[in-house]
C-alpha positions as CSV (number, residue, x, y, z in Angstrom):
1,X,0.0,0.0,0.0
2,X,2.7,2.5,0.9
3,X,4.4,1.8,-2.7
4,X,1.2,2.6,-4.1
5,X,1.6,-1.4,-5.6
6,X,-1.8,-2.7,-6.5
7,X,-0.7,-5.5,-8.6
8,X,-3.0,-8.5,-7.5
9,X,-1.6,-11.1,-4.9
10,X,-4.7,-11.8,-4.6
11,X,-8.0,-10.7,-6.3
12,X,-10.7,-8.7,-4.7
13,X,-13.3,-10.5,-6.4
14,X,-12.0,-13.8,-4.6
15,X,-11.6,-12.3,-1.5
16,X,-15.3,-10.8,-1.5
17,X,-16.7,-14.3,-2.7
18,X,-15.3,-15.7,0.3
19,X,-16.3,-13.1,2.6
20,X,-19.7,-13.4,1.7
21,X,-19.3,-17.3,2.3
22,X,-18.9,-16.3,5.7
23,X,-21.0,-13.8,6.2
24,X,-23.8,-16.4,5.1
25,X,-22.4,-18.6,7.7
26,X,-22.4,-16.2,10.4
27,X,-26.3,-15.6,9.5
28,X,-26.7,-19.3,9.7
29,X,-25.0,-19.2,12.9
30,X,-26.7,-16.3,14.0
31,X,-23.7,-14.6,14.7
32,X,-23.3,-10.8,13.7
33,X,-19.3,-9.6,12.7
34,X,-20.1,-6.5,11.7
35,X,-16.5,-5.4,11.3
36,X,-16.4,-8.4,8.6
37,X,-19.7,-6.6,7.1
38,X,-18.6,-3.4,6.3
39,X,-15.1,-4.7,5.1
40,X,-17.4,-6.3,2.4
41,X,-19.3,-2.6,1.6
42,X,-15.8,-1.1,1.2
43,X,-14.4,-3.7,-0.8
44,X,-18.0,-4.1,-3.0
45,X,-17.4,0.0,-3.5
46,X,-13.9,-1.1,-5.2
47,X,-15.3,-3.8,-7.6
48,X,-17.8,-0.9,-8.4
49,X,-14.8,1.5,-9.2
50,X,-13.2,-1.0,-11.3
51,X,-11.2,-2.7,-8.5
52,X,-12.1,-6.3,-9.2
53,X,-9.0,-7.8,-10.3
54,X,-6.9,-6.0,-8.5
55,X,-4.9,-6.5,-5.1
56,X,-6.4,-6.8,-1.9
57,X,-4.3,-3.5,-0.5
58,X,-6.3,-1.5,-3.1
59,X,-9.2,-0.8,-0.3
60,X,-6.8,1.9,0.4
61,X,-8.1,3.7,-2.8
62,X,-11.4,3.3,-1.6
63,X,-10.8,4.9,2.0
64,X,-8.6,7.6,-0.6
65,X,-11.8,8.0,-3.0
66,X,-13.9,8.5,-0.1
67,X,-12.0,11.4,1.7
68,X,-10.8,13.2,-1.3
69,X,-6.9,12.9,-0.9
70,X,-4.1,10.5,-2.2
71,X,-1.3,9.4,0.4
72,X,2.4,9.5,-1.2
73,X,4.0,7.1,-2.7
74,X,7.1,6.1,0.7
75,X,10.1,5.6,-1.3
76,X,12.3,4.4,1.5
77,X,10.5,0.8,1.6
């Protein structure tokens, strides 16, 4: 995130699949994680902004999108 690398390591589109996998569990369970919820809003948002095949660490661009501002690149990674 702090290189600004969204290459995929792994896809957002997987990784929202399987959180709603377990987000239908938890309702079958009748358990409520609703930190796990909005993670899925946030990363549903990027899939709408073109985000589906790209790297996990992207949410930052949603959080970025949201609040109007771009964090710089950190070169001495």
């Amino acid at each position: 995130m702090l290189r600004r690398d969204f290459e995929p390591g792994f896809y957002v589109e997987h990784f929202v699949k399987d959180l709603g996998i377990a987000l239908g569990e938890c309702e079958r369970m009748g358990i409520q994680l609703p930190g796990m919820t909005q993670s899925k809003k946030f990363f549903d948002i990027y899939i709408e902004q073109g985000g589906a095949r790209q790297g996990t660490q992207g949410f930052l661009q949603v959080l970025e999108r949201m609040n109007q501002v771009e964090i710089p690149k950190y070169h001495k990674i």
